[in-house]
N, C-alpha and C positions, 0 to 999 in steps of 0.2 A: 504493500500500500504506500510503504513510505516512497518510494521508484515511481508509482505513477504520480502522484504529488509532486512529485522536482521534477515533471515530465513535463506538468499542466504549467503554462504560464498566461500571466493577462494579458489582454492583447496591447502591445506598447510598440512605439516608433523608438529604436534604441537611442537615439538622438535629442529626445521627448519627454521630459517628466511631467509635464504638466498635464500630457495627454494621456498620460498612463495614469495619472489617479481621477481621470475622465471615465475612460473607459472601465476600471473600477469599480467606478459607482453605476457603470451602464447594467454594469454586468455580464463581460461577455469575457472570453478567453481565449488562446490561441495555445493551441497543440500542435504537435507533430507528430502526423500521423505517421511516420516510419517507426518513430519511438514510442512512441505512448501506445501500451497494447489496448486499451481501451477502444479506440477508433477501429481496428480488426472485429471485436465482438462487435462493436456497434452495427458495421458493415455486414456482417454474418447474420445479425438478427433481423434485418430489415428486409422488408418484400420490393421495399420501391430501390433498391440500393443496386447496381451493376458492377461490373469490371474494371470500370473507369474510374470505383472509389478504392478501387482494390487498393492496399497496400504495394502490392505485384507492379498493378500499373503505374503509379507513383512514385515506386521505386526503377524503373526502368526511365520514367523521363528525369528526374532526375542525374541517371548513372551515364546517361546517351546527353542531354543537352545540358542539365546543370538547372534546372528546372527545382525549386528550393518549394515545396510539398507544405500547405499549414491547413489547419480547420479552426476556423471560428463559433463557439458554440456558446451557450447564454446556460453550461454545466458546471457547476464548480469544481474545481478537484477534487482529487478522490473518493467522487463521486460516477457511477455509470452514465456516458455519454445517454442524455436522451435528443440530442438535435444536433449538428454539422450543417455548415456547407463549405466544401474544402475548396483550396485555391490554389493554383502555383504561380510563383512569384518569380517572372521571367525577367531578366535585365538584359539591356539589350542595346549597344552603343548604336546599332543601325537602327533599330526601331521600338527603341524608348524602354520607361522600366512598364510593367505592368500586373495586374490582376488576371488573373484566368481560370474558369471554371470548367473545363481540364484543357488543359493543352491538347489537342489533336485526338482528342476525343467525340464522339458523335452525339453526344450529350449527355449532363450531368446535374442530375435532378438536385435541389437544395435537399439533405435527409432534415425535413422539419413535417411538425403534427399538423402545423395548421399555416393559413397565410399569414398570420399574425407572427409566429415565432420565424419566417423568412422575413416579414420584411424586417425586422430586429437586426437579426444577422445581416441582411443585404444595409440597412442603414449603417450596422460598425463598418462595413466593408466599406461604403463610403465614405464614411468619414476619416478612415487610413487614405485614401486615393488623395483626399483633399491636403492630409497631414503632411505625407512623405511625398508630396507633389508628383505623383505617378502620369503615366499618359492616361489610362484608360482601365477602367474594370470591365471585366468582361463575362456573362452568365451562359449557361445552355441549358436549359430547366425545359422539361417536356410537361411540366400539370403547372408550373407556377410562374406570373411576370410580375414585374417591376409592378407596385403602386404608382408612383409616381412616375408616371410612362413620358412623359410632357420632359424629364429628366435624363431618358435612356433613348438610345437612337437603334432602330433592327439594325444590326450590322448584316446577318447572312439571314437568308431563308433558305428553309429546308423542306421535305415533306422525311417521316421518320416510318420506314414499313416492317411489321410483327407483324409473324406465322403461331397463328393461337395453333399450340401440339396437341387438345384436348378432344384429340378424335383419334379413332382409328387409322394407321399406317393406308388402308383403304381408302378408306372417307379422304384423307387428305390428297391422296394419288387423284380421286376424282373431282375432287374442288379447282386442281391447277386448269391452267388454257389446255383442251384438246390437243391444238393445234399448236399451239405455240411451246408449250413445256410437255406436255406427254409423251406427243409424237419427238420430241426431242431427245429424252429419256431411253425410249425403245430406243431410236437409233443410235445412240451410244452402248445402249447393251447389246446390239447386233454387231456393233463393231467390235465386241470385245478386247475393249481399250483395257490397259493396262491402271492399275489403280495403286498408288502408295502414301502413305502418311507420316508422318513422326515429327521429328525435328531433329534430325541429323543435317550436316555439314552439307551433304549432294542433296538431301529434299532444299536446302534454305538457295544453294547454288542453283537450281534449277527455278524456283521460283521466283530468285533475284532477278534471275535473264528476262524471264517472261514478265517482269513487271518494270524491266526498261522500255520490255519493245512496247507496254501497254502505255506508260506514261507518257512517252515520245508520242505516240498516237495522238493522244490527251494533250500535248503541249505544255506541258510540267515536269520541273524535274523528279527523281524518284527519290524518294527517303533512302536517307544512307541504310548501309548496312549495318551499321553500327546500332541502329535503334533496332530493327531483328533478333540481332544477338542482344542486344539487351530483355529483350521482351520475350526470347527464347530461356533466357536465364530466369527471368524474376518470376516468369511464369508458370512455368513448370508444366509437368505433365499437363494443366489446363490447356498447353497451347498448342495446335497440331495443324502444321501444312502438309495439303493433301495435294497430290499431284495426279493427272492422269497423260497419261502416252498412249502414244498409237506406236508400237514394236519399242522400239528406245529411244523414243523422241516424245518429250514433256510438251503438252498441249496447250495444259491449263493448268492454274493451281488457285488456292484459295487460300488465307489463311485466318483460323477461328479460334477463338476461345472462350473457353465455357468455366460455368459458376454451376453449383448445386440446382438451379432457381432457371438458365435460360442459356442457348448455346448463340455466340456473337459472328456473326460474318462480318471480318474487320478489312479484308484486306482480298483484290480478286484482279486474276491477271492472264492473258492467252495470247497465243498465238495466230492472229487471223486468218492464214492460211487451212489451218482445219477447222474454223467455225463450223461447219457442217457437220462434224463428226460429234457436235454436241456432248462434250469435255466438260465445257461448266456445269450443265443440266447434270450431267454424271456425278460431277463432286457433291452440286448441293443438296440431290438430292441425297447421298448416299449420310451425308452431313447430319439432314434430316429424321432420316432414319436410324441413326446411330443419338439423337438426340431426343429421339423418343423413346429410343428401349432404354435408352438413362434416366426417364420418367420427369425429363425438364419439361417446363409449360410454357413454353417460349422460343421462338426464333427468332434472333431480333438482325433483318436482314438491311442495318446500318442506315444513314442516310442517303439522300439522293436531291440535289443542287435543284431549286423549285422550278427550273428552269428546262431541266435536262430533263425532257417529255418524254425521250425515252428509254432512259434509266427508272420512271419513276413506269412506265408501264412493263416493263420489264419485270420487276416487283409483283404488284400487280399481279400478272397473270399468274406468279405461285400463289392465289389469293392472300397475299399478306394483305392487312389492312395499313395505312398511310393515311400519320394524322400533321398537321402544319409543326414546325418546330422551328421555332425564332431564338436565334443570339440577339442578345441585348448586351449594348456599351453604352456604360458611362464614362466622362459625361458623352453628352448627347450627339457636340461636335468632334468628339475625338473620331481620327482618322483612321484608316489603316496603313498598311504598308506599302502598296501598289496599288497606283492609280488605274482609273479603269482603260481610261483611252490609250493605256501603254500594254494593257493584256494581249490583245490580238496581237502587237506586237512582238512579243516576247514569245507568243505558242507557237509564232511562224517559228521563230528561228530554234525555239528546241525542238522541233518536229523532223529536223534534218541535222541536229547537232549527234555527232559522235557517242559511243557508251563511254568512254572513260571521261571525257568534259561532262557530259551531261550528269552522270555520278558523282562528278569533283563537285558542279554548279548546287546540287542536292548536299554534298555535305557542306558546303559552305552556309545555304539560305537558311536550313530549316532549323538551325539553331534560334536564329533571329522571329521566325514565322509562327512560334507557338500561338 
């Protein structure tokens, strides 16, 4: 007891004393959730709580970009967490210090009972942004927004798509598109494509390659390798890239991971040359399947840019359902990092940029990009 207690501390600008016998009297405090075991049961108990509060993931942005992991909560020490909403706390000489509710994450619900105890927490969170003169806080909450909306700006829309598993392996086969995913399905098992998992060294090389050629496609650089390996480590058994081949040649891959509660499609990459041989259809489905004999009630098939009509029907046709999901920045005018009328330019030129620059250009940004 006496360990988590010198764990908990109030939340202070070290810089600050007048604002730490502020906050104080607010009532709130600031953990670390790598250390304070506290925040792991908290995370464990909770039904609304993901991957993305994990310690695991936390600890991997952290170990990849330096990403400095806290939770705000209105608990006193050593006392049982009963609310959170965690942050990390990016610094960043190209693109400012800031707030973020999670870094490259697809969304990260405040763990609070009611709107009452978020806006609590979202106001100390303000009031640090104001204190330590930060750029921007930053939220991704799927059931809860800002009060004071007039104060936060949408930075991204999203549409967010779950596959409810409370059916039969059956029932769900017949719920997708006919046409579009079924007949998809069969013809990947007529082809009898080759199918592998884990997290070894040749699964993570194989599915690197395939998610340069997809991001070049895409016109973005790819995430270093280095956040893989991290997220291969902190993860563990949770984390499994699946790959499928036609004879010895890697098609497709995916990469997922799962919680007791719901399995995550975080990460998906192919070869457009065998499109036709329906490689993904093969993975997610078998994903699926392996998701349900684990008795998770959930497939949560990531987000999809509100934009991208069709990513988001692509979804879709495995019936998941797709509900809106807004990031909110405070304040209202902070900006981001890349302006828009410079995007199209920049996707031209990494669409034809090289693998080992276009790798280098990815380990360099995504430090910055949290």
């Amino acid at each position: 007891m006496t360990e988590i207690c010198g764990q908990a501390q109030e939340l202070t600008s070290e810089q600050t004393k007048s604002s730490r016998a502020m906050e104080s009297q607010a009532g709130i405090f600031q953990i670390d959730p790598l250390q304070d075991p506290r925040w792991k049961a908290f995370v464990d108990r909770r039904t609304d709580a993901c991957i993305f509060h994990s310690p695991g993931w936390l600890q991997a942005l952290k170990s990849c970009y330096g990403y400095e992991p806290c939770v705000l909560s209105s608990t006193p020490p050593c006392e049982p967490l009963t609310n959170g909403i965690v942050f990390c706390q990016v610094r960043s000489r190209l693109t400012g210090r800031r707030l973020v509710s999670i870094p490259f994450s697809d969304h990260c619900d405040p763990l609070v009972n009611d709107s009452e105890e978020f806006q609590q927490l979202l106001d100390a969170s303000i009031r640090r942004v104001e204190r330590e003169r930060l750029k921007y806080l930053e939220i991704r909450p799927i059931n809860f927004a800002p009060r004071l909306a007039e104060s936060f700006a949408i930075s991204s829309r999203y549409f967010l798509h779950r596959l409810d598993l409370d059916h039969s392996e059956e029932i769900l086969f017949r719920s997708f598109h006919k046409n579009c995913v079924q007949r998809a399905i069969r013809r990947a098992q007529s082809e009898s494509l080759g199918y592998e998992e884990g997290c070894s060294e040749l699964l993570l090389n194989q599915f690197y390659k395939l998610l340069i050629m997809t991001r070049r496609r895409q016109g973005v650089p790819p995430q270093p390798l280095k956040w893989f390996r991290s997220l291969i480590r902190c993860m563990g058994s949770n984390l499994k890239i699946r790959v499928a081949l036609k004879g010895d040649i890697p098609i497709a891959s995916i990469l997922t991971i799962a919680d007791p509660k719901k399995m995550v499609y975080k990460y998906g990459c192919r070869d457009p040359r065998f499109n036709h041989l329906g490689g993904t259809f093969l993975l997610l489905w078998r994903t699926i399947q392996e998701a349900k004999a684990a008795g998770m009630r959930e497939f949560d098939m990531g987000r999809s840019d509100a934009s991208n009509l069709g990513l988001v029907t692509f979804k879709e046709h495995w019936a998941a359902k797709g509900v809106k999901l807004n990031y909110w920045r405070y304040p209202a005018q902070a900006s981001g990092f890349c302006p828009e009328y410079a995007i199209k330019y920049v996707r031209r030129l990494l669409s034809v940029m090289p693998d080992a620059p276009l790798g280098m250009l990815g380990r360099l940004l995504y430090p910055h990009s949290g």
